[in-house]
C-alpha positions as CSV (number, residue, x, y, z in Angstrom):
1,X,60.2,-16.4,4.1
2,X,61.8,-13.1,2.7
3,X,59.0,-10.8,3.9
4,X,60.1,-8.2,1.1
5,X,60.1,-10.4,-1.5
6,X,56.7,-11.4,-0.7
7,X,55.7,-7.7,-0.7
8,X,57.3,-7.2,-3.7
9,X,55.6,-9.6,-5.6
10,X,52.1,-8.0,-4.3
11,X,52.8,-4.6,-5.2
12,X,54.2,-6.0,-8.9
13,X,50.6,-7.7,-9.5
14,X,48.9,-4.8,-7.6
15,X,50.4,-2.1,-10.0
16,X,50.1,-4.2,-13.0
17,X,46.3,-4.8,-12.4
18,X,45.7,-0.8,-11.5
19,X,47.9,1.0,-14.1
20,X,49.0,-1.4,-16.8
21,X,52.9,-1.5,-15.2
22,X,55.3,-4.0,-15.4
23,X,56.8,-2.8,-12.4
24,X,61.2,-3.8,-11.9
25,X,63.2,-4.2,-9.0
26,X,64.4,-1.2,-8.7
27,X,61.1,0.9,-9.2
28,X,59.7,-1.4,-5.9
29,X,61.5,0.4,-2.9
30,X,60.4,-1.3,0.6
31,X,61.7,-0.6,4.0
32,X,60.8,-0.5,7.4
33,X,58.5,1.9,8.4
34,X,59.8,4.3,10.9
35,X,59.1,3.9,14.7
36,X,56.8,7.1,14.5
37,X,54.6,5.5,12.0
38,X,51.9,2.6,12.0
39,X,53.2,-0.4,10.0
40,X,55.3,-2.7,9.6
41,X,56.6,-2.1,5.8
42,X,57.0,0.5,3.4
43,X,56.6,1.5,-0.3
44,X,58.1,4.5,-1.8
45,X,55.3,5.4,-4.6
46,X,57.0,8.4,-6.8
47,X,58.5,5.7,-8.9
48,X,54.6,5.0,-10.1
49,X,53.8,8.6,-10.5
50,X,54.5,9.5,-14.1
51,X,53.2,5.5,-15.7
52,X,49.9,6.2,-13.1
53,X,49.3,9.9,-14.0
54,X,47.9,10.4,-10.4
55,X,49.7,11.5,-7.4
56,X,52.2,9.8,-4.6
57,X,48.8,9.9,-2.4
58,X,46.5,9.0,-4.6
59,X,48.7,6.2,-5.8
60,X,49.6,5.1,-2.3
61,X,45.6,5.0,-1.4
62,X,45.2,2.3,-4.4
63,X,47.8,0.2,-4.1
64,X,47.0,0.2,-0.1
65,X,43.5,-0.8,-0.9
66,X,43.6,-2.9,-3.5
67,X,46.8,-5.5,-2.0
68,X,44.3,-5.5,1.3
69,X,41.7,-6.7,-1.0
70,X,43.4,-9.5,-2.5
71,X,45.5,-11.1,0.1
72,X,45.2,-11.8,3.3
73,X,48.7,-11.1,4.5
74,X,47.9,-7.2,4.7
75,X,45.5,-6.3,7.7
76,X,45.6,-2.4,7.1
77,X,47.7,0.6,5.8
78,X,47.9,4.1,5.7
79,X,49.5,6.8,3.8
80,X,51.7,9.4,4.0
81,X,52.7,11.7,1.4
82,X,54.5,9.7,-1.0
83,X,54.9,6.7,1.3
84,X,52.3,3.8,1.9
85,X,52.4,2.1,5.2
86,X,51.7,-1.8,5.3
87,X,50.4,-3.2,8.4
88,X,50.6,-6.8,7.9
89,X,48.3,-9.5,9.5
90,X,49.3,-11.0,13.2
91,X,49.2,-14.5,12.1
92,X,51.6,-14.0,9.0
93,X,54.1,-13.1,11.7
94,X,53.1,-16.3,14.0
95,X,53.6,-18.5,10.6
96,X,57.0,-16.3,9.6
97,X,58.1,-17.3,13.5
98,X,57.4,-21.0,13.0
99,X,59.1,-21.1,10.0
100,X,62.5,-19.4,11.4
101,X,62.2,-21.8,14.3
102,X,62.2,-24.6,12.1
103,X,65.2,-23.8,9.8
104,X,68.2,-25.3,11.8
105,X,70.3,-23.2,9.5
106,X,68.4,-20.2,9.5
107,X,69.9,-17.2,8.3
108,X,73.1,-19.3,6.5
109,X,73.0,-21.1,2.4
110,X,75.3,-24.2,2.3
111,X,77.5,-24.3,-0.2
112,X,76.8,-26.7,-3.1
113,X,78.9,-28.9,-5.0
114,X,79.3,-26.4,-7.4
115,X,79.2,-23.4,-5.4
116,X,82.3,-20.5,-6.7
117,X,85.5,-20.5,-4.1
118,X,87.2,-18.2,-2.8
119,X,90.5,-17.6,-1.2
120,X,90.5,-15.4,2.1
121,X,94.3,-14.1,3.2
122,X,94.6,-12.9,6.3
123,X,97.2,-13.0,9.4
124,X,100.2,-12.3,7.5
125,X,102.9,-12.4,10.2
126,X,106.7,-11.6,10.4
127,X,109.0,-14.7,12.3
128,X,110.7,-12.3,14.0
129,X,108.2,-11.0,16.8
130,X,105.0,-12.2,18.7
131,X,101.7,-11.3,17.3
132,X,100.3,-7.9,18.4
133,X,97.2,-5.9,18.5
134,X,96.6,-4.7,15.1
135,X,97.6,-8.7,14.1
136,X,94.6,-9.5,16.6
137,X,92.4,-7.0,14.4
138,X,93.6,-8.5,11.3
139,X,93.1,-12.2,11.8
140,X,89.7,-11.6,13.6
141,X,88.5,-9.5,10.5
142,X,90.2,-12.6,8.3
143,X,88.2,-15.1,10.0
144,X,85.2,-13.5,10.3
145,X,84.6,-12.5,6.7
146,X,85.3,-16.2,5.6
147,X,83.0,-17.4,8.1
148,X,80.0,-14.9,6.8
149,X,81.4,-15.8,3.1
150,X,80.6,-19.4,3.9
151,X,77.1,-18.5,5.0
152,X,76.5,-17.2,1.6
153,X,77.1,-20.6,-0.1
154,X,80.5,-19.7,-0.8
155,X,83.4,-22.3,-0.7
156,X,86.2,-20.6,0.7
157,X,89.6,-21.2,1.9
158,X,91.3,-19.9,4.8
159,X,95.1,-19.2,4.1
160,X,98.2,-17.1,5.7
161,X,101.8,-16.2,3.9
162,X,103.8,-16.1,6.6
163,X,107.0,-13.6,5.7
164,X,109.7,-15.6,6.9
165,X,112.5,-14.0,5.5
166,X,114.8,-11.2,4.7
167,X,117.1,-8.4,6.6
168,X,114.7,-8.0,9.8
169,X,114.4,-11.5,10.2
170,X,118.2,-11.4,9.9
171,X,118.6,-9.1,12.6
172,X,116.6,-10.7,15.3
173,X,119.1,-14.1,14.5
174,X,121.9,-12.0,14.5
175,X,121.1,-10.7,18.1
176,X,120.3,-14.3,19.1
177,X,123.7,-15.1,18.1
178,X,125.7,-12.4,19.8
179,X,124.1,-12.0,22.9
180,X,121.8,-15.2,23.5
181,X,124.3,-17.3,25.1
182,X,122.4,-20.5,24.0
183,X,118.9,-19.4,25.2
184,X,115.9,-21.2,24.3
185,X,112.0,-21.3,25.2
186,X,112.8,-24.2,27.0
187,X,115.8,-22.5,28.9
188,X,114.1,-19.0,29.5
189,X,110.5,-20.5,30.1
190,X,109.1,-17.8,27.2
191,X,107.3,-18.6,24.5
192,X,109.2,-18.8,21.0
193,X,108.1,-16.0,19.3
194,X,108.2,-13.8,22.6
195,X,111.6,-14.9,22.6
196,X,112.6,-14.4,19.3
197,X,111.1,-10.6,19.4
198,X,113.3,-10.3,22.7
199,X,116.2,-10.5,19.8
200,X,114.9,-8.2,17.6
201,X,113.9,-5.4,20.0
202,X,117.9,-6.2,21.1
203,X,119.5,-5.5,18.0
204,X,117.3,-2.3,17.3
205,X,119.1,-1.1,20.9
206,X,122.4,-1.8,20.0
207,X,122.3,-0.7,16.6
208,X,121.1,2.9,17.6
209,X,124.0,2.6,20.5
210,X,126.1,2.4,17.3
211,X,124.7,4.5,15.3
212,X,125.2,7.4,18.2
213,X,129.1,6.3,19.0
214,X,129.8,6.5,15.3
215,X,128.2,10.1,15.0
216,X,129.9,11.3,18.2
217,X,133.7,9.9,17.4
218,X,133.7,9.8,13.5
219,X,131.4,13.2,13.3
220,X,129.0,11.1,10.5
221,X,126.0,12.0,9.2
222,X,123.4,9.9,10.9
223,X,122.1,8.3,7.4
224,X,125.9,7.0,7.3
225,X,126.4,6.1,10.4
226,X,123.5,3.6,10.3
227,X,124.8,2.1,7.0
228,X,128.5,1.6,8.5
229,X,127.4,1.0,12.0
230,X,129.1,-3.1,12.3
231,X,125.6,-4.7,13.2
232,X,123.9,-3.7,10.1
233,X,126.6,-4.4,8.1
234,X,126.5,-8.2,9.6
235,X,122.9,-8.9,9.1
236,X,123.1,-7.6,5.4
237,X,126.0,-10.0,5.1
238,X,123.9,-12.7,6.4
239,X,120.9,-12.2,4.2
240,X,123.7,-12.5,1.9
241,X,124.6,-15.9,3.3
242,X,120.6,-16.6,3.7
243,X,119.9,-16.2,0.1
244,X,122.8,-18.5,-1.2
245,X,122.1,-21.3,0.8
246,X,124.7,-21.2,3.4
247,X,124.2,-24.3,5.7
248,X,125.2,-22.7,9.2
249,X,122.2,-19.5,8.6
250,X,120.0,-21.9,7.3
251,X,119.8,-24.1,9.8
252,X,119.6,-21.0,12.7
253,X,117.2,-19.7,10.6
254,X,115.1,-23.1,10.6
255,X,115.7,-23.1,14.6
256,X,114.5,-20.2,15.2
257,X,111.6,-19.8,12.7
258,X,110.6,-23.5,14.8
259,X,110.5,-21.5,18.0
260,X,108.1,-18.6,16.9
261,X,105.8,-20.9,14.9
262,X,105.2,-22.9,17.7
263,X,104.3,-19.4,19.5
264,X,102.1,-18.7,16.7
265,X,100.1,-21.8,17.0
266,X,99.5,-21.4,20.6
267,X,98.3,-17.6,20.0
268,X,95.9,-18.7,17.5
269,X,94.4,-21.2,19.6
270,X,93.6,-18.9,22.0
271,X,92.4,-16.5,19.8
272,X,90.2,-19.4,18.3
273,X,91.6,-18.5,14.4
274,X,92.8,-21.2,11.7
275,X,94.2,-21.8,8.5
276,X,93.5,-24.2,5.9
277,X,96.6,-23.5,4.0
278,X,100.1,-21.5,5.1
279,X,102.4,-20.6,2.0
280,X,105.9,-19.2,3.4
281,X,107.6,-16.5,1.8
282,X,110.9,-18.4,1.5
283,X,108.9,-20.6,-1.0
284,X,106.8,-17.5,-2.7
285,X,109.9,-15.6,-3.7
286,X,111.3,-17.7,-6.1
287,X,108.3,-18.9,-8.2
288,X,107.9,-15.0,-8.0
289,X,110.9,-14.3,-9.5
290,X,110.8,-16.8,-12.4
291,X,106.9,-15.3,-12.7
292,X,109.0,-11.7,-13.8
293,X,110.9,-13.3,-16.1
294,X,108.5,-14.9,-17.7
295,X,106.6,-11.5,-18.2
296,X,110.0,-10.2,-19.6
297,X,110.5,-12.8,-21.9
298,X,106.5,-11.7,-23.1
299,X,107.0,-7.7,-23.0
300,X,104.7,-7.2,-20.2
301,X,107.9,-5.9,-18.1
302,X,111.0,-4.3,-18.9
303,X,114.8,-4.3,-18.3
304,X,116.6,-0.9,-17.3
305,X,120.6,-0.4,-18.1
306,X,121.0,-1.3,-13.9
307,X,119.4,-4.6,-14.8
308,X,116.3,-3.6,-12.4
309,X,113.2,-4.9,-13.4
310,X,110.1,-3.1,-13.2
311,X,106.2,-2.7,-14.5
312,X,105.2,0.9,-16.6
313,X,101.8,1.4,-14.9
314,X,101.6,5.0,-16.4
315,X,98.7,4.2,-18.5
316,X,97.0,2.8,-15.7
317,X,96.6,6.3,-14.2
318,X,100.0,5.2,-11.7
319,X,103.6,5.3,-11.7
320,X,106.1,2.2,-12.5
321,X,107.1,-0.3,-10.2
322,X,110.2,-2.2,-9.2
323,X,109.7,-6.1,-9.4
324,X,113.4,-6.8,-9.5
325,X,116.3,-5.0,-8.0
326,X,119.9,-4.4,-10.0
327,X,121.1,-7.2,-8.3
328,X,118.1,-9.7,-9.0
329,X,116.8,-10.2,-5.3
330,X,113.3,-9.6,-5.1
331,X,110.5,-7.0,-3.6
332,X,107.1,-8.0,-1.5
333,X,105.1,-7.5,-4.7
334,X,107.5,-10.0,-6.4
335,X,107.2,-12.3,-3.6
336,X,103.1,-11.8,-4.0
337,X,102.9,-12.5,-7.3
338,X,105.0,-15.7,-6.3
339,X,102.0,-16.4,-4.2
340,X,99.5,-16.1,-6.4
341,X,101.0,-18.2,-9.0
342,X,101.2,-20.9,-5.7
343,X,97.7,-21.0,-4.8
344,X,96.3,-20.3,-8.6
345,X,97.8,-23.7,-9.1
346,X,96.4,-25.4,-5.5
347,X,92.8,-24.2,-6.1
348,X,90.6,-22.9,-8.3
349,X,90.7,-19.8,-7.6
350,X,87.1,-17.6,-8.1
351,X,87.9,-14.7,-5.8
352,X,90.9,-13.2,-3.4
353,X,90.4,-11.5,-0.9
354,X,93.3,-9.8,0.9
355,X,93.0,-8.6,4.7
356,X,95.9,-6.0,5.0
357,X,95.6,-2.8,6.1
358,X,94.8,0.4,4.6
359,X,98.3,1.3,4.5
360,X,98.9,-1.0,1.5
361,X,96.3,0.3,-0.5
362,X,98.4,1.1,-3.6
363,X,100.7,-2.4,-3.3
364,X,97.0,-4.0,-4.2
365,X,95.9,-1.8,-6.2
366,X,99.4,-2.4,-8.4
367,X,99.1,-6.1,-7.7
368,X,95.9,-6.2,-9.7
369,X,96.8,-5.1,-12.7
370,X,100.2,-7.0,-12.4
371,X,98.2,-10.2,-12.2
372,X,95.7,-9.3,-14.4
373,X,98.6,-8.8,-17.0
374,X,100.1,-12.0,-16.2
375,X,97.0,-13.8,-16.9
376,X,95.1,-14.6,-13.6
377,X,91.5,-15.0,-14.0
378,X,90.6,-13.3,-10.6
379,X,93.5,-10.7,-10.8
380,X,91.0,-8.0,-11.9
381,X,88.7,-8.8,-9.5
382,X,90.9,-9.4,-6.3
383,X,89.6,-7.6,-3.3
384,X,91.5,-5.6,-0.7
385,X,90.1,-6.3,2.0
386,X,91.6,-2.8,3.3
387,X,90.9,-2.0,7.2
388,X,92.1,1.2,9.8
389,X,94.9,1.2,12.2
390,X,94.2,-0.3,16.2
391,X,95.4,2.2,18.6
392,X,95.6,2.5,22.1
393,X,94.5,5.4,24.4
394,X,98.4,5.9,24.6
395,X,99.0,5.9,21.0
396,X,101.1,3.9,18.3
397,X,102.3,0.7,18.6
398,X,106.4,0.3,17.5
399,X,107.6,-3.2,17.5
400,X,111.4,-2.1,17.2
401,X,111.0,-0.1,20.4
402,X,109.3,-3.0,22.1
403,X,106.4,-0.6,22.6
404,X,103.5,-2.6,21.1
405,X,100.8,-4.2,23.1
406,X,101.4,-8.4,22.7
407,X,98.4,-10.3,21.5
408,X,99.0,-13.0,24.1
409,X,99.5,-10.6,27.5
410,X,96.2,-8.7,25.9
411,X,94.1,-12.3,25.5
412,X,95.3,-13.1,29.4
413,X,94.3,-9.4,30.5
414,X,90.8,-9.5,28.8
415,X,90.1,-12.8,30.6
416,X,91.5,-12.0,33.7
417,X,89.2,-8.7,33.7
418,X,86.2,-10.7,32.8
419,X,86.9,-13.0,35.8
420,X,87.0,-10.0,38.4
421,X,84.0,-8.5,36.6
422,X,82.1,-11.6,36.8
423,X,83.1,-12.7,40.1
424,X,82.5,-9.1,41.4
425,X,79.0,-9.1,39.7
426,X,78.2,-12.7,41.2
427,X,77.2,-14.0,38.2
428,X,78.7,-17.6,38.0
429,X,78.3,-18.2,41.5
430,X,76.1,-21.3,41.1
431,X,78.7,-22.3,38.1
432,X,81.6,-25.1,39.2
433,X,85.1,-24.0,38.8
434,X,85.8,-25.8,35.8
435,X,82.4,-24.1,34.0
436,X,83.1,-20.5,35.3
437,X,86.8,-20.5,34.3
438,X,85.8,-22.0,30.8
439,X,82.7,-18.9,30.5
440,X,86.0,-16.2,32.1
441,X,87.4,-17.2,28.8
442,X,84.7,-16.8,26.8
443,X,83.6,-13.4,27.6
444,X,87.0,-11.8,27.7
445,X,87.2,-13.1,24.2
446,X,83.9,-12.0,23.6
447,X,84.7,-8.6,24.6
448,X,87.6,-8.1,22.8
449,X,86.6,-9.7,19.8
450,X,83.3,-7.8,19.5
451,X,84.8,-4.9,20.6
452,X,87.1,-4.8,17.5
453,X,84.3,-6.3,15.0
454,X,81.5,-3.9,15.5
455,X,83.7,-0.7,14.2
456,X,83.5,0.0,10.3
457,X,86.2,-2.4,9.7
458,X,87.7,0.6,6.9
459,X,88.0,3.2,10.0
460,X,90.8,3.5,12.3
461,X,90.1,2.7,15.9
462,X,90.8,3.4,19.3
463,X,90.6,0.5,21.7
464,X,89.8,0.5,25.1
465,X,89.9,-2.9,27.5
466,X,88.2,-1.6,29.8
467,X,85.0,-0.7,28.2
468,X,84.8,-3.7,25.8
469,X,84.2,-5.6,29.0
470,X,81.2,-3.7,30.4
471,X,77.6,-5.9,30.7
472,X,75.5,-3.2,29.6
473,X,75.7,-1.2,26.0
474,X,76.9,-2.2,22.9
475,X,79.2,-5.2,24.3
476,X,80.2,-8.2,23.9
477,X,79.4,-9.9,27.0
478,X,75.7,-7.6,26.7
479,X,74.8,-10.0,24.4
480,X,76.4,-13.2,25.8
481,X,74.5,-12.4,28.8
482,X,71.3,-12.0,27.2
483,X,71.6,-14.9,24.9
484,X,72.1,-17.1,28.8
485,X,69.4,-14.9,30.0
486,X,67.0,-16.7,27.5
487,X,68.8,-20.2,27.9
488,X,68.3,-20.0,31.5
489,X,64.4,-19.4,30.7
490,X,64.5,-22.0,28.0
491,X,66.0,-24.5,31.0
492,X,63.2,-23.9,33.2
493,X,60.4,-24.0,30.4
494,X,61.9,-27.4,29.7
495,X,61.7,-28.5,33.9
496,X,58.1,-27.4,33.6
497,X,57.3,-29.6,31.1
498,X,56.3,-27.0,28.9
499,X,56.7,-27.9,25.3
500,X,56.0,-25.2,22.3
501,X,58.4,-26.2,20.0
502,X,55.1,-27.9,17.2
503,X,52.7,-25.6,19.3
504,X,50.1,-24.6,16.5
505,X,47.8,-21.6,17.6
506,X,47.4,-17.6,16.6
507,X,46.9,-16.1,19.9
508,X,46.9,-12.2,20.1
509,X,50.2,-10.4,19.5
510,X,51.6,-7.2,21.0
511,X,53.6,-4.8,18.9
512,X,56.6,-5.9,20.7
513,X,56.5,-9.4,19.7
514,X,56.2,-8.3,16.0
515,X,58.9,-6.1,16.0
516,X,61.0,-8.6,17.2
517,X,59.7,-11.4,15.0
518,X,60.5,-8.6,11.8
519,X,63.9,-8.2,13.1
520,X,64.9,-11.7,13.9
521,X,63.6,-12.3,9.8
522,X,66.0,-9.7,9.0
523,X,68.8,-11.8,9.7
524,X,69.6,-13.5,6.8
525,X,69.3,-10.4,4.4
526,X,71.9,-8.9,7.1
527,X,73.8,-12.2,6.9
528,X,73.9,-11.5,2.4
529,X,74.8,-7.4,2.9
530,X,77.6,-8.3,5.2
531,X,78.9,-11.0,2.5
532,X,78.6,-8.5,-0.1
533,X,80.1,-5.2,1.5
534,X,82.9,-7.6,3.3
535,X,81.5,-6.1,6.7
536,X,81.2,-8.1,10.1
537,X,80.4,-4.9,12.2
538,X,76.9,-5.2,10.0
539,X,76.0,-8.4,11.8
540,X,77.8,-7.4,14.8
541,X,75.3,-4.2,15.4
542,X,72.6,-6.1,13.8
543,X,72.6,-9.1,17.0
544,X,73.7,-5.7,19.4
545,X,69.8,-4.2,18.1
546,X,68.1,-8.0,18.5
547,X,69.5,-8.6,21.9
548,X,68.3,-5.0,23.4
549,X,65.3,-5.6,21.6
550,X,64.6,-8.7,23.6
551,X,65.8,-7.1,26.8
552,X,63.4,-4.5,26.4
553,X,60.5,-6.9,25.7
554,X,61.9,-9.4,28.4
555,X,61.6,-6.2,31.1
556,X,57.9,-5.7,29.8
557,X,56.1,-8.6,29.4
558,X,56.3,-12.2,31.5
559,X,57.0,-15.0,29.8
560,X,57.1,-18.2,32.4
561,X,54.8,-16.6,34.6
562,X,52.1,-16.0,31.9
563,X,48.8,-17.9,32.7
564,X,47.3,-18.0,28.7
565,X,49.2,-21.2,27.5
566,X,48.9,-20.1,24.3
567,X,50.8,-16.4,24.9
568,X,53.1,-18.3,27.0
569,X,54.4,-20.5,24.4
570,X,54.7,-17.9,21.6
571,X,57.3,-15.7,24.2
572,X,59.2,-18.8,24.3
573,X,59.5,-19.8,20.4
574,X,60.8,-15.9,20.5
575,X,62.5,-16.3,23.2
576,X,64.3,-19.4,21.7
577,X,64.8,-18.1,18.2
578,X,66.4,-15.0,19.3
579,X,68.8,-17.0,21.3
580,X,69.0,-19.2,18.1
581,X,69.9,-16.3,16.2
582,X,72.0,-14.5,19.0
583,X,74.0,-17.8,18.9
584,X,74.4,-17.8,15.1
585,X,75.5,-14.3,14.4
586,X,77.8,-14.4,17.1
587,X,79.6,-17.3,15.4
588,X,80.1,-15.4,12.0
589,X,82.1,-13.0,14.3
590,X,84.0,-16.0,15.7
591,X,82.4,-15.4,19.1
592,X,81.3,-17.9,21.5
593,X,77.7,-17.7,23.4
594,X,77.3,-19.3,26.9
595,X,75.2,-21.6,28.2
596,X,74.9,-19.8,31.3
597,X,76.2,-16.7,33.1
C-alpha cells in the first residue's frame, strides 16, 4: 500500500544484485518527482556512488533498467543527473485505488490493546471571564492533535485544568459582591461566564478610578497607590479568607464558579471540543504543595532563611525557581506539579503533551526537569505543545480592559456570515430550513476552524473573519464545497444505477487521474508526519492540495457524462475516495463536511 516502501524494497534488491550493496534506509531517498519532470517517483543516487565506483548517471541508468526488468510495477524511467525518474505502471495505480477504496479506515491505525497513552492538555481556562480568541486557538489545536494522535494507534486522553482560583478570581467576586445587587444569568439573561467577566472587567475600572484619586489627593507613587488602593486590599484579604476555608467565600466562590462552568460547557459545544477528564486547580494545589515537601525532605529542593522554597536549576544551564513563597502559599508551577502527581496516579501515563502558548516556554521547560527530579517517568519527555499569539487586524486582545474578541459572539458571527454568504451565493436553495441552517453552522465553523489550523501552529497569526469564509482559495468552506460537489455526483451515479464500487477493469488512465490517485495514497504518511511533528496545518494544506487537485480534474474531464463505462466508473471510485479522504482529514481537524451545499 505504501508506494515508497514498495519502491524501496526494489531499489534495495536492485542495488544488492548490481553492486554487491546492502543498501539502509537512509541511503534510499524517494520523492515525488517534480511537475517539470516525467514520473511519478524519485531516487536520489549519490548515496550509491562511492560502493558502485560509477557515476550518479550511470548508476541511475542501471538501477532504472534493471527494476523495469524485474517487476512489473515500473513501466519506464529516465534520468537526470543524479536523479532517476520512475514512471510506474497504470494498472498498479488502478489496484493502489481499489485498495484505498476498500479500507474503511484508510489513512488512520487503531489503537490496540496495548497501544502506549498519552495525555493531551489543552483549554486551560480562568473562572473569571468567557472564553476568547486565542482560547478558541488553543482548544482547537488541543483537540486536533489528540484526534491525529489517535489515528496513529495512540490511546490518548483528552483533559483540561481549569484555574479556578487565586486573587483575579477574587476580584471578579469581589465586584459581584459590591456592585451586583443580586444579579444572576437567570436575572440578566447572560450567560454565566459572560456574566462573571462583566465583574471582572468592573473591578479593573474601579480599581484604576482608585488608583488615580489616591495619586491626585495623597500625591503617591502609582506602584503605591495600587497596593493601598481599598479594592485590592479587599480581594487580597479574601484570598486570605479563600485559602482558610472561610464558609461565606467559599460558598460565593462555588456560586459563581457554577455560573461560568455552565458557560463553559455551552461554548464548547458549539465549538464541538471535549474532555475526558477536568482536574481543578483548587484540588492541584495542595497535592502540589505536599509534592515540594516531599522533595525537601529528599534534597531535591531547598529552604531559604524567608522560608521560600525554591529549585537550583543552575546546572541545568537556567536560573532557580520559586515553588513556595515565605508564607507557604503556592506558584502555578507548584500547582502543575500538583497536577501531574493527579493524573500520573489516574493513568498511565506514556506521554504529556501541553497546549499553552509560546509565552510559557520556560515554565515547561522548568517543569520538566522538576518532574523528572521528582521521579516521573514521562517528565523528560513531556512535550510543550508551544503555539503563536491570535491577533486581530486591530491588534491585542486585554481581558481587563474588556477589549478581547469573546469566543461565543465570534462562533455566532462566523455563522451568521456563512449564512448571508451562502444565501447570497444561492447555494442551499434546494436545502429545507432545518438542513441549511444545520450546513450555516457548519461552514462558519468550518471557516474559522480551518482558518486557524492551516497556519504553522508555532507562528503567531493574524486573523481575519472575513477571508476565512471565502468559497475559493485555501478555505474552509473550499473544501466543504468540493467534498458536496463529489457527494452530489456520487447521488446521481447512485439514481443511475451505476455501480463501481467491485468494478474490476484497467481502462486507460490520464495523468490527471494518477496524480490524484498518488496524492490521495499520500494521506496516511501525511496522517504519521502530522502525529510526529504535533502539526494539524500538515493535514490541513495536505486535504487544501487534494481538493484543488480534484477541482482541477473535475473542470477537465467528465465524469457522469462519460460514454466508456469503464472510464466512467474509475472517475467515480476517485471521485468517491477523494471525498472519503476529504471527509477524514477534515475530521482530524475537528471539522465537519456536508452532505450537500
Amino acid at each position: 500500500m505504501n508506494i515508497e516502501n514498495i519502491l524501496a524494497s526494489l531499489v534495495q534488491s536492485s542495488v544488492k544484485s548490481l553492486y554487491g550493496i546492502d543498501a539502509t534506509p537512509e541511503q534510499i531517498q524517494l520523492s515525488k518527482t517534480k511537475k517539470e519532470y516525467a514520473g511519478n517517483m524519485t531516487l536520489v543516487t549519490f548515496p550509491f556512488v562511492k560502493l558502485a565506483r560509477k557515476s550518479p548517471e550511470a548508476i541511475g541508468q542501471e538501477i532504472g533498467a534493471y527494476m523495469q526488468a524485474h517487476s512489473d510495477i515500473i513501466a519506464g524511467f529516465n534520468v537526470v543527473k543524479g536523479f532517476l525518474n520512475l514512471t510506474l505502471n497504470p494498472h498498479f495505480w488502478i489496484e493502489t485505488l481499489k485498495k484505498i477504496h476498500a479500507d474503511a479506515d484508510f489513512g488512520k491505525q487503531k489503537a490496540t490493546e496495548n497501544a502506549p497513552l498519552m495525555m493531551v492538555e489543552y483549554s486551560s481556562p480562568n473562572t473569571n471571564k468567557p472564553l476568547h480568541l486565542g482560547h478558541i486557538r488553543n482548544n482547537l489545536l488541543g483537540y486536533s492533535i489528540a484526534e491525529i494522535q489517535k489515528a496513529n494507534g495512540w490511546k490518548v486522553i483528552k483533559t483540561n485544568i481549569v484555574n479556578d482560583r487565586g486573587i483575579h478570581i477574587c476580584k471578579s467576586m469581589l465586584a459581584w459582591l459590591r456592585f451586583g445587587n443580586g444579579e444572576t444569568p437567570e436575572s440578566s439573561g447572560k450567560k454565566g461566564d459572560h456574566l462573571v467577566g462583566d465583574y471582572y472587567v468592573k473591578f479593573d475600572q474601579e480599581y484604576k478610578k482608585q488608583v488615580k484619586q489616591l495619586m491626585e489627593e495623597q500625591h503617591l507613587p502609582e506602584e503605591e497607590a495600587k497596593k493601598q488602593a481599598p479594592l485590592m486590599q479587599e480581594a487580597q484579604a479574601m484570598l486570605l479568607k479563600w485559602e482558610q476555608n472561610d464558609p461565606e467565600v467559599r460558598a460565593l466562590w462555588q456560586k459563581m464558579n457554577s455560573w461560568v462552568y455552565a458557560g463553559f460547557d455551552e461554548t464548547y459545544k458549539a465549538l464541538g471540543v471535549d474532555f475526558d477528564k477536568i482536574y481543578y486547580e483548587s484540588d492541584t494545589y495542595l497535592e502540589g504543595k505536599k509534592k515540594v515537601e516531599e522533595g525537601l525532605e529528599k534534597g531535591i529542593f531547598y529552604r531559604r532563611p524567608d522560608g521560600s522554597v525554591w529549585a537550583d536549576l543552575t546546572q541545568d544551564g537556567l536560573d532557580e525557581k520559586l515553588l513556595l513563597r515565605t508564607d507557604g502559599t503556592s506558584v502555578y508551577m507548584t500547582q502543575d506539579i500538583g497536577t501531574a502527581k493527579l493524573r500520573f496516579e489516574d493513568y498511565p501515563i506514556d506521554k504529556m503533551v501541553y497546549v499553552v502558548g509560546n509565552e510559557q516556554n520556560y515554565h515547561f521547560q522548568v517543569l520538566s526537569i522538576l518532574l523528572d527530579r521528582l521521579g516521573f517517568a514521562w517528565g523528560k519527555s513531556l512535550v510543550h505543545f508551544s503555539y503563536g499569539m491570535v491577533e486581530l487586524p486591530e491588534g491585542k486582545m486585554k481581558s481587563r480592559e474588556g477589549t478581547v474578541v469573546d469566543a461565543d459572539d465570534l462562533i455566532a458571527d462566523m455563522i451568521t456570515t456563512a449564512r448571508e454568504t451562502s444565501t447570497g451565493l444561492g447555494k442551499l436553495d434546494d436545502c429545507t430550513p432545518e438542513e441549511a441552517t444545520n450546513v450555516f453552522r457548519m461552514v462558519g465553523l468550518g471557516a474559522l476552524k480551518y482558518f486557524i489550523l492551516k497556519v504553522d501552529p508555532r507562528k503567531n497569526m493574524l486573523f481575519n473573519p472575513k477571508e476565512s469564509i471565502d468559497f475559493n482559495g485555501n478555505t474552509g468552506p473550499f473544501i466543504q464545497y468540493t467534498h458536496a460537489r463529489i457527494r452530489s455526483v456520487l447521488r446521481k451515479a447512485a439514481e443511475q444505477g451505476i455501480a463501481f464500487d467491485n468494478w474490476d477493469a484497467k481502462p486507460e488512465i490520464s495523468d490527471k487521474e494518477i496524480t490524484l490517485i498518488q496524492l490521495l495514497a499520500e494521506f496516511p504518511a501525511i496522517v504519521r508526519q502530522a502525529g510526529d511533528e504535533f502539526s494539524p496545518a500538515l493535514i490541513a494544506n495536505y486535504v487544501y492540495e487534494l481538493a484543488k487537485e480534484f477541482n482541477q480534474f473535475y473542470h477537465d474531464f467528465t465524469i457522469l457524462g462519460e460514454t466508456d463505462t469503464d472510464k466512467k466508473c474509475l472517475r467515480l471510485l476517485i471521485s468517491a475516495d477523494v471525498a472519503k479522504v476529504i471527509k477524514t482529514g477534515m475530521g482530524l481537524l475537528g471539522i465537519e463536511v456536508p452532505e450537500r451545499m
